[in-house]
N, C-alpha and C positions, 0 to 999 in steps of 0.2 A: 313790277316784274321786269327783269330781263330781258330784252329784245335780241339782245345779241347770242350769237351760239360761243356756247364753252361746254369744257368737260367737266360732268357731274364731281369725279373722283377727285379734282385737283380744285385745289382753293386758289393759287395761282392762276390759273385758266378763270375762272368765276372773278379775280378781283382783275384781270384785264379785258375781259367784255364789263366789267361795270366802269371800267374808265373810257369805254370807247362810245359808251351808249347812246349819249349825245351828236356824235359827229360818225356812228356806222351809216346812215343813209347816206350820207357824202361821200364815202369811201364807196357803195354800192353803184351810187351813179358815175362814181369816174372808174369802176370797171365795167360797166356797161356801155357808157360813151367811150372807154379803148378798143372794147372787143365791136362795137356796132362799128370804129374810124377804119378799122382792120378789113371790114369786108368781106368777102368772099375768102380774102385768106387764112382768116382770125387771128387767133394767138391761144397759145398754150397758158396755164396758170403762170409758169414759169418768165415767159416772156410778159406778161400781162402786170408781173409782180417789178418785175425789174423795171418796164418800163415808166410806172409810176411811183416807182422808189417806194415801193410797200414793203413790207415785210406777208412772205409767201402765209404767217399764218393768223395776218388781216386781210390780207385777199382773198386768200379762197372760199372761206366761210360768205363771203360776199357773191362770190360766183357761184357758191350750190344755191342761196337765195335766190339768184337769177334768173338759173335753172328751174329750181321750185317752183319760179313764178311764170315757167315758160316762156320767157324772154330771150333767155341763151341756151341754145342746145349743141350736142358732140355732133361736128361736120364728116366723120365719120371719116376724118385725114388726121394725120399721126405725123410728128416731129420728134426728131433727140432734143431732150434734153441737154443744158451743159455738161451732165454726168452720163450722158451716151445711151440714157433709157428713150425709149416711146413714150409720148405725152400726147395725149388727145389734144386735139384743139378745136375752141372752142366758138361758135358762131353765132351772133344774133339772127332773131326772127324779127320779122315785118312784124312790125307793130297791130298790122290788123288779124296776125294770125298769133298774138300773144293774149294768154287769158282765157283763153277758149276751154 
């Protein structure tokens, strides 16, 4: 089975979570070790993507994991975008208040 998230509709989307399947954990824990190095300030998907030279749409599926796993939550502070939109950004939890 699948571990990684894709779109049901697209077979393209499905044959690149089965190339990533092996090494999603890894990509999981170096956007979790960006956003926890970030701090109080965090980072946006955006900033988060660029600065480990991901491509935005292997990071983020990693970041709603995060999320899911209440790990990282929205700080409830907003940044532009390079394209001049609002983008949440986004913050680790203390480890003893993740999993709860």
């Amino acid at each position: 089975m699948i571990e990684t998230p894709y779109q049901n509709h697209s077979d393209t989307s499905r044959s690149a979570a089965e190339a990533i399947v092996d090494v999603a954990h890894t990509f999981k824990a170096k956007v979790l070790d960006a956003i926890q190095k970030a701090g109080a300030n965090g980072m946006t998907d955006e900033e988060c993507a660029r600065q480990l030279l991901l491509d935005p749409n292997t990071q983020r599926p990693r970041r709603v994991k995060l999320v899911e796993e209440k790990l990282v939550v929205d700080s409830g502070q907003r940044r532009k975008t390079l394209g001049g939109r609002n983008a949440i950004v986004w913050v680790s939890v203390p480890l003893e208040q993740g999993h709860e």
